[in-house]
C-alpha positions as CSV (number, residue, x, y, z in Angstrom):
1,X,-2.4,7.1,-0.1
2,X,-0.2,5.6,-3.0
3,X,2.4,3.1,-1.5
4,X,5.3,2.4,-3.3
5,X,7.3,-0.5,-2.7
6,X,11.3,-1.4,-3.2
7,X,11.8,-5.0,-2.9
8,X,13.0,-5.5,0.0
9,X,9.8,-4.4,1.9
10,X,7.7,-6.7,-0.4
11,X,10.2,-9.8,-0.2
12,X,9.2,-9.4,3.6
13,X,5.9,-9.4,3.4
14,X,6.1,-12.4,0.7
15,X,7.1,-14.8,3.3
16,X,4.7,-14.3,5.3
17,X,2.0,-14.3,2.7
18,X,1.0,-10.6,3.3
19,X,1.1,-8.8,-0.2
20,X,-2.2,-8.8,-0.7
21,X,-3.3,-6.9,2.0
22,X,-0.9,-3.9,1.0
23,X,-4.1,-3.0,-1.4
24,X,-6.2,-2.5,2.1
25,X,-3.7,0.5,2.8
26,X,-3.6,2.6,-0.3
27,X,-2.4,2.1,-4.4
28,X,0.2,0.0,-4.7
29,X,3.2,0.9,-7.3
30,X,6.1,-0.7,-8.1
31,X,8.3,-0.2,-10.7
32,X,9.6,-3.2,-13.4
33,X,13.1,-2.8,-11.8
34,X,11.8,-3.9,-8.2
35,X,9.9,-6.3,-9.8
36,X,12.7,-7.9,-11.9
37,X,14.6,-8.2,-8.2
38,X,11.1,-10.0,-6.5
39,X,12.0,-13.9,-6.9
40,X,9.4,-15.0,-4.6
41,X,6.1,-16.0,-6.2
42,X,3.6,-13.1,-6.0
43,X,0.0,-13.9,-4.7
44,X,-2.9,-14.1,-7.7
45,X,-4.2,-11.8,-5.5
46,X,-1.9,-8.6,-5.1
47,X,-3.1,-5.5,-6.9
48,X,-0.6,-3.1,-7.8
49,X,0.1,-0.5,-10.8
50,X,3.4,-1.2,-12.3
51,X,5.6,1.7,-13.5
52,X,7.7,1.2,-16.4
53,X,10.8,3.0,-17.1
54,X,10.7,3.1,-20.9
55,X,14.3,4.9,-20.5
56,X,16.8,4.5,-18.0
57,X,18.8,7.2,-18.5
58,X,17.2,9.4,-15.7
59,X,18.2,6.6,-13.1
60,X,21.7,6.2,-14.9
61,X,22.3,10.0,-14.4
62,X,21.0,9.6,-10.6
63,X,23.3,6.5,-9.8
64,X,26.3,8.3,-11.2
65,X,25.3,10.9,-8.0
66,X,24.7,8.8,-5.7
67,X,26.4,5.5,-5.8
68,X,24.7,4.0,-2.6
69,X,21.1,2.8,-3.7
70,X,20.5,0.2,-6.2
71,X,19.4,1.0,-9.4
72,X,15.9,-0.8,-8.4
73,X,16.1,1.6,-5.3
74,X,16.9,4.3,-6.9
75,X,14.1,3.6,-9.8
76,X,11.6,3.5,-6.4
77,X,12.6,6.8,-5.4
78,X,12.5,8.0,-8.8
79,X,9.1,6.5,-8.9
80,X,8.0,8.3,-5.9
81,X,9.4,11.7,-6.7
82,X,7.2,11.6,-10.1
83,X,4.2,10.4,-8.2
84,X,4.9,13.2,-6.1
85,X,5.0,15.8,-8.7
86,X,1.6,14.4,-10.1
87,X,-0.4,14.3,-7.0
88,X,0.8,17.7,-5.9
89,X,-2.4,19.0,-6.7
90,X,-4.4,16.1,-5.3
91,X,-4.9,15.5,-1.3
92,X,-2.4,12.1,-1.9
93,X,0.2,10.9,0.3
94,X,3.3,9.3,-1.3
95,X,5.4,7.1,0.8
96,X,8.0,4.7,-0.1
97,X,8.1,1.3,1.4
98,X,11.8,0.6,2.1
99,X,14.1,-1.9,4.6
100,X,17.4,-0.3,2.5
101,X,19.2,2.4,5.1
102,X,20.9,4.6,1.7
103,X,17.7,4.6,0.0
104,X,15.9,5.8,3.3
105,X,18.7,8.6,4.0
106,X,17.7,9.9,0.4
107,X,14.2,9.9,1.2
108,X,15.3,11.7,4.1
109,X,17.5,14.1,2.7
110,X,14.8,14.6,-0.1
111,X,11.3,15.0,1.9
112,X,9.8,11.7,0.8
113,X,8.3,10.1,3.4
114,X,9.3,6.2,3.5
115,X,8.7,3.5,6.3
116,X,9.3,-0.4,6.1
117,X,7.8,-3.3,7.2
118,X,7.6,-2.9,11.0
119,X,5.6,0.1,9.9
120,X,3.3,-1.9,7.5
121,X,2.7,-4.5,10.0
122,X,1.9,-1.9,12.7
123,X,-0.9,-0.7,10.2
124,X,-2.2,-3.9,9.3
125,X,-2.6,-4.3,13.3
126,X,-4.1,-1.3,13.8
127,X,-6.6,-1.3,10.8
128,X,-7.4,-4.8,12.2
129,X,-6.3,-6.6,9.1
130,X,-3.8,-8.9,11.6
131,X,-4.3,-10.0,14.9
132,X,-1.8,-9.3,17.6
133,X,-1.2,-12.9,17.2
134,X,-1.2,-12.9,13.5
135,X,1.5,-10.3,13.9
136,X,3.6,-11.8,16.2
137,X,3.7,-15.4,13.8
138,X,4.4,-13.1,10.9
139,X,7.3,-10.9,12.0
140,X,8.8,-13.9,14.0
141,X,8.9,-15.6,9.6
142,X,10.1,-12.5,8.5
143,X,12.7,-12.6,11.1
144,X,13.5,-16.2,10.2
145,X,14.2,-15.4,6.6
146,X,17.1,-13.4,7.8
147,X,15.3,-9.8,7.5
148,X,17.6,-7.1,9.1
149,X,15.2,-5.1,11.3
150,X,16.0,-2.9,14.0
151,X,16.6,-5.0,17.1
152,X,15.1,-2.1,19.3
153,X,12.1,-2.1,17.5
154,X,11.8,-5.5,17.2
155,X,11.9,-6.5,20.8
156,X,9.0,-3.6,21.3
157,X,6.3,-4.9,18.8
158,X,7.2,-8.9,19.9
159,X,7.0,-7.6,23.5
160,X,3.1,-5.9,22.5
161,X,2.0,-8.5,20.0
162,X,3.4,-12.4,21.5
């Protein structure tokens, strides 16, 4: 599985310390772009590939389309889609890691699959990388930081994990 990340997903898990366990779940890409937007100290210890876009005119082309995502979101899903097209021969799954709604209706629209946090925390539960009680501290500091999450699904994993 090759995971790769926009920022908010990582900015997330960044509070709560978690980046490094991403690596447990698959390859880990993220393009300079998203990384540019990451101000939060990384940890020594995160593994990741890092995809450069030498030119930016491909994501200048896409923006002028679609105005919504940010060009670090759409460099992600630009990311993604070439990932995509390299692993089609490959038994891979591509999925990008996004909390951004317009970036998410593109995957969508596009037949990328994408999940966010509440998704990677649910697999570091359930891969026993986090405790139930591990989980519950960590989304309740995400949630602190002002993440928006989706209050439904929220309530369900602090109802299971605290």
């Amino acid at each position: 599985m090759i995971l790769v990340l926009d920022a908010s997903v990582l900015i997330d898990l960044c509070h709560c310390e978690l980046e490094s366990l991403l690596a447990r779940l698959g390859k880990i890409v993220i393009t300079d772009l998203v990384l540019n937007e990451v101000k939060h100290p990384l940890s020594p210890r995160f593994e990741y590939d890092l995809f450069i876009f030498e030119d930016i005119s491909e994501i200048i082309s896409f923006r002028m389309i679609h105005r919504k995502p940010s060009v670090p979101d759409i460099s992600a899903y630009l990311c993604a889609q070439s990932l995509i097209t390299q692993t089609k021969q490959e038994v891979c799954t591509v999925i990008l890691l996004t909390g951004d709604k317009n970036l998410r209706k593109l995957c969508k629209n596009s037949g990328i699959l994408c999940h966010g946090v509440l998704w990677v925390l649910d697999q570091f539960v359930s891969r026993g990388l986090l405790s139930l009680e591990e989980a519950c501290k960590d989304l309740q500091e995400i949630l602190k930081e002002g993440s928006w999450l989706p209050k439904g699904e929220i309530k369900k994993r602090l109802k299971e994990w605290c």
